[in-house]
C-alpha positions as CSV (number, residue, x, y, z in Angstrom):
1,X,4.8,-7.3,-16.6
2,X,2.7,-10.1,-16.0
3,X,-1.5,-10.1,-16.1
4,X,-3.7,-12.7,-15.8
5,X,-6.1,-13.7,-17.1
6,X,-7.8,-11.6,-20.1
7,X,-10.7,-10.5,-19.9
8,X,-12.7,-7.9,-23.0
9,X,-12.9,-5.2,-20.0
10,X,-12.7,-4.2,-16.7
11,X,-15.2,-3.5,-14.3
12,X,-12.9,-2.3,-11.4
13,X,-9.0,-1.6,-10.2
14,X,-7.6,-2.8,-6.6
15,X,-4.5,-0.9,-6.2
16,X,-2.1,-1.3,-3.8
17,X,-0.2,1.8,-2.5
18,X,3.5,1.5,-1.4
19,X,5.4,0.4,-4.3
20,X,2.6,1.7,-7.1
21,X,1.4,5.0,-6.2
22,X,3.8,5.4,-3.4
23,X,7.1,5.6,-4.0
24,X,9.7,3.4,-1.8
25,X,11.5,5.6,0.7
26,X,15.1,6.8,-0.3
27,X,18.2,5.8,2.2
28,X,18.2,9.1,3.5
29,X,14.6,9.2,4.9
30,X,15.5,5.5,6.6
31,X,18.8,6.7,8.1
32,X,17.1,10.3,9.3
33,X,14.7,7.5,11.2
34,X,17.1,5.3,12.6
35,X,18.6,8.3,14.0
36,X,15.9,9.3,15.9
37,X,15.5,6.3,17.3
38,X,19.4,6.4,18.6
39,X,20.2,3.6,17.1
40,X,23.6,2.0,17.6
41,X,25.7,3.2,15.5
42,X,22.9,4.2,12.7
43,X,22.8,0.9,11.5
44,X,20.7,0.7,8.6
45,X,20.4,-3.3,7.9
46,X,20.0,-4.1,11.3
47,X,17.6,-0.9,11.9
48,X,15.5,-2.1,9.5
49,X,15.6,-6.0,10.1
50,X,14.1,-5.0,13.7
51,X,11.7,-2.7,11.9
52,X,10.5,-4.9,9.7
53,X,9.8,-7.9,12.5
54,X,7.4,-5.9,13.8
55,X,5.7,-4.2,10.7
56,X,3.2,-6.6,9.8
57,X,1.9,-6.7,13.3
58,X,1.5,-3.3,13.5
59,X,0.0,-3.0,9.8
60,X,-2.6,-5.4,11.0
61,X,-3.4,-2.7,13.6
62,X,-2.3,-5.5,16.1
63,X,0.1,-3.1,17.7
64,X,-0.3,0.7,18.8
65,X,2.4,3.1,18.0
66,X,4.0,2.5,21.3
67,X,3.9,-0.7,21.1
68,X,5.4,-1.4,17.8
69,X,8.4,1.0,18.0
70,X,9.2,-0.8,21.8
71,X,9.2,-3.9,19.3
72,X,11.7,-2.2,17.1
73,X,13.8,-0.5,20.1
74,X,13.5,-3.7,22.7
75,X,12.8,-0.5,24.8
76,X,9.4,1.7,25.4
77,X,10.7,5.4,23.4
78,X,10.0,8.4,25.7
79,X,6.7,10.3,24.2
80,X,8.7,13.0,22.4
81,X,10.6,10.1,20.9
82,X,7.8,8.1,20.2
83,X,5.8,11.1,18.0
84,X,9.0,12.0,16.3
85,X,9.6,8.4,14.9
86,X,5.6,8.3,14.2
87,X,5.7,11.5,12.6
88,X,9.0,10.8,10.3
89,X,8.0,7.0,9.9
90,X,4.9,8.4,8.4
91,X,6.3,11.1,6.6
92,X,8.7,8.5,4.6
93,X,5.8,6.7,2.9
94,X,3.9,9.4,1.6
95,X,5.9,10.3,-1.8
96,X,3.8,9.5,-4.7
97,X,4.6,8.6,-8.2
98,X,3.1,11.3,-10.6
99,X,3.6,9.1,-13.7
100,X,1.2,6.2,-12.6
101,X,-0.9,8.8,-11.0
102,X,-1.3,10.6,-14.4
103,X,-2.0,7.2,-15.7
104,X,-5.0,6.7,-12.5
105,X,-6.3,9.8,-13.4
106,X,-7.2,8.9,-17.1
107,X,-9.0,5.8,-16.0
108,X,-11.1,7.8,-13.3
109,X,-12.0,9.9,-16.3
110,X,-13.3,6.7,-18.2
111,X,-15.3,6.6,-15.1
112,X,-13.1,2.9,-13.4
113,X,-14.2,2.3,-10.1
114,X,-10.8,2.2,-7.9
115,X,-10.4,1.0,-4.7
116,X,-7.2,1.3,-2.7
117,X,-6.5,-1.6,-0.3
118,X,-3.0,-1.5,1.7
119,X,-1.1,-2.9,4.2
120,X,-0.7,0.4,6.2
121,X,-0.7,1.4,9.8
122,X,-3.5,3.8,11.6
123,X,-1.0,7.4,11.3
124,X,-0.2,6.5,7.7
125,X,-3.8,5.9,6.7
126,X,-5.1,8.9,8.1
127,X,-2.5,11.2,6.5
128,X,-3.7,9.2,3.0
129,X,-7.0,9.5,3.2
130,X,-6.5,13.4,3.4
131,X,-4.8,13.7,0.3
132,X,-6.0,15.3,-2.9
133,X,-5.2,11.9,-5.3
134,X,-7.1,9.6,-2.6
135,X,-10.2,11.8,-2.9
136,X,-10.1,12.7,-6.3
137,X,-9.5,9.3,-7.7
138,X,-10.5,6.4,-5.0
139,X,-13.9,5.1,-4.8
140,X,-13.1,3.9,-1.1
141,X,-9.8,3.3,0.5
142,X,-9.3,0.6,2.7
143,X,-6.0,-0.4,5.4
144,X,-5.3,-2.9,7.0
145,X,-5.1,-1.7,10.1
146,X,-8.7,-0.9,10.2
147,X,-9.6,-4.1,8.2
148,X,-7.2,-5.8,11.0
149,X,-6.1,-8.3,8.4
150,X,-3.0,-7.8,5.6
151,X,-2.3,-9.0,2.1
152,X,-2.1,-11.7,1.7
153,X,-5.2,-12.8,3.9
154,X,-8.1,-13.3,1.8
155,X,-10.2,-11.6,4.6
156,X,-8.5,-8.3,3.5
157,X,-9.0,-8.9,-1.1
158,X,-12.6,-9.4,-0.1
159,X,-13.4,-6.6,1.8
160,X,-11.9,-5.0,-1.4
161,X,-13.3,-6.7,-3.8
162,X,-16.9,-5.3,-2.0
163,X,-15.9,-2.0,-1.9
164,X,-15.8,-1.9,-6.2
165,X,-19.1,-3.1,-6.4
166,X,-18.0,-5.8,-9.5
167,X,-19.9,-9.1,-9.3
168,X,-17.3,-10.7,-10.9
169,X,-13.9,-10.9,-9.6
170,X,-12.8,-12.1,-12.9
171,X,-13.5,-8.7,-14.3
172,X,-11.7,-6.8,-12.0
173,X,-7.9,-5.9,-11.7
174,X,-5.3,-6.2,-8.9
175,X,-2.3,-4.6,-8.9
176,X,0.4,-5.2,-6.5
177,X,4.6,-4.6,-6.5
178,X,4.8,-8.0,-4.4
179,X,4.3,-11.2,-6.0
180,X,2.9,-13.0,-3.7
181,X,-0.3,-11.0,-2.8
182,X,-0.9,-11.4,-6.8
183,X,-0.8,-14.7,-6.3
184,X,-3.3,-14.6,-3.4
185,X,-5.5,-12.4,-5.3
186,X,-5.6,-14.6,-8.7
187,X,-6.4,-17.7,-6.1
188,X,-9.7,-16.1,-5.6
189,X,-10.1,-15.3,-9.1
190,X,-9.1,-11.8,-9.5
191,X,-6.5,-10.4,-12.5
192,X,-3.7,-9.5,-11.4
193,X,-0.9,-7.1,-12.5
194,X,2.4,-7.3,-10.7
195,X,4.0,-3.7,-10.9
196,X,7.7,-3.4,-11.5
197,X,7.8,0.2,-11.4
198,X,6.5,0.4,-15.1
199,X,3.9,3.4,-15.9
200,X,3.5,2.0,-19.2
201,X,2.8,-1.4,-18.3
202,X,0.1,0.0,-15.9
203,X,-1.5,2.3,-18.5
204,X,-1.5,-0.9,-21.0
205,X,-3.2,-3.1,-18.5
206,X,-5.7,-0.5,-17.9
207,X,-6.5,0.1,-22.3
208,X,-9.8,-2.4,-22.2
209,X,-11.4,-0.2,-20.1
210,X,-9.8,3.7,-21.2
211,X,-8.8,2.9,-24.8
C-alpha cells in the first residue's frame, strides 16, 4: 500500500472502478469473447493485444462500438456480431468486489462524499450507473467516454475533483489499481492510494474520516 501524503482527514474519495470495485475479468469471460469474435484459433494473447490497441480510444469515447471492434477485428463485425461482442464485452466488467464495497458502504455512512471517475466506454457506463452500489454510494459518477478524456489526462482528475465539492485537493483521496494515474493525481496535489487488491489497506486509508 502506498498513500501520500497525510493529511488529519478527508474531505472526499475519487475511486476508480476496474480493478477496486470491479473485479478483473476471469479467462473464461475473455476466451467466451474472443469466440464470438471468431477469432483465429481463440487466441487469447493476441486477442487481447488487438483489443487492447484500440481500448483507450474507445474509452475516450473516440470510437463508436462499431468502430472500435472493426479496430480489434481489422474487419467491420456483422450487427448481430457486433451487439453480442458489445453485450459480453460489457458483461465481463461488471463483477464487483463485495469486500471493498462493504468497506465504501461504511464511509458513505460517515457521510464521505465519493465520486467515481473511470476510464470506461458508453455501454459499460450506462449498465453502471444503473446499479444499486453506484446509486447508493456515489455522489456523481463520471466516464471517460463522456468526459472524452482518460486517466491519466488531468482534464479527466479535475472534472473529478469538481464533482466532490472539496476545495482542497490535498484533502481528498484517489484511489487507483494503476500506478501511474496515482502518480498523475498526486502531480496535481491529490492523495493517492494505489490498490493492490487489499480491502484492508482501503478500509485503513479511509479511518481519518470513519474511525
Amino acid at each position: 500500500m502506498t498513500i501520500t501524503p497525510e493529511t488529519p482527514d478527508l474531505d472526499a474519495v475519487i475511486l476508480d472502478y476496474n480493478g477496486v470495485i470491479g473485479l478483473q475479468p476471469e479467462a473464461e469471460q475473455w476466451q467466451h469473447l474472443a469466440r464470438l469474435a471468431a477469432w483465429p484459433d481463440n487466441d487469447i494473447a493476441t486477442f487481447q493485444s488487438a483489443f487492447w490497441s484500440a481500448r483507450e480510444a474507445y474509452d475516450a469515447g473516440q470510437l463508436s462500438d462499431l468502430a472500435f471492434w472493426a479496430r480489434v477485428l481489422g474487419q467491420h463485425p456483422g450487427p448481430r456480431m457486433l451487439r453480442e461482442l458489445r453485450a459480453a464485452d460489457t458483461a465481463m466488467w461488471t463483477t464487483t468486489d463485495d469486500d471493498v464495497l462493504a468497506v465504501l458502504r461504511h464511509a458513505h455512512r460517515s457521510g464521505l462524499p465519493m465520486v467515481l471517475l473511470s476510464n470506461a466506454p458508453h455501454p459499460l457506463s450506462d449498465v453502471l450507473d444503473t446499479t444499486d452500489w453506484c446509486r447508493e454510494l456515489m455522489t456523481r459518477a463520471l466516464y471517460s467516454a463522456r468526459l472524452e478524456a482518460c486517466k491519466p489526462d488531468p482534464v479527466a482528475y479535475q472534472h473529478a475533483l469538481e464533482a466532490t465539492g472539496a476545495s482542497d485537493p490535498r484533502r481528498v483521496l484517489f484511489i487507483d489499481d494503476r500506478a501511474d494515474n496515482c502518480r498523475a493525481a498526486q502531480d496535481l496535489g491529490l492523495r493517492t492510494l494505489h490498490y493492490t487488491g487489499r480491502p484492508a489497506d482501503l478500509a485503513a486509508a479511509l479511518v481519518h474520516r470513519t474511525g
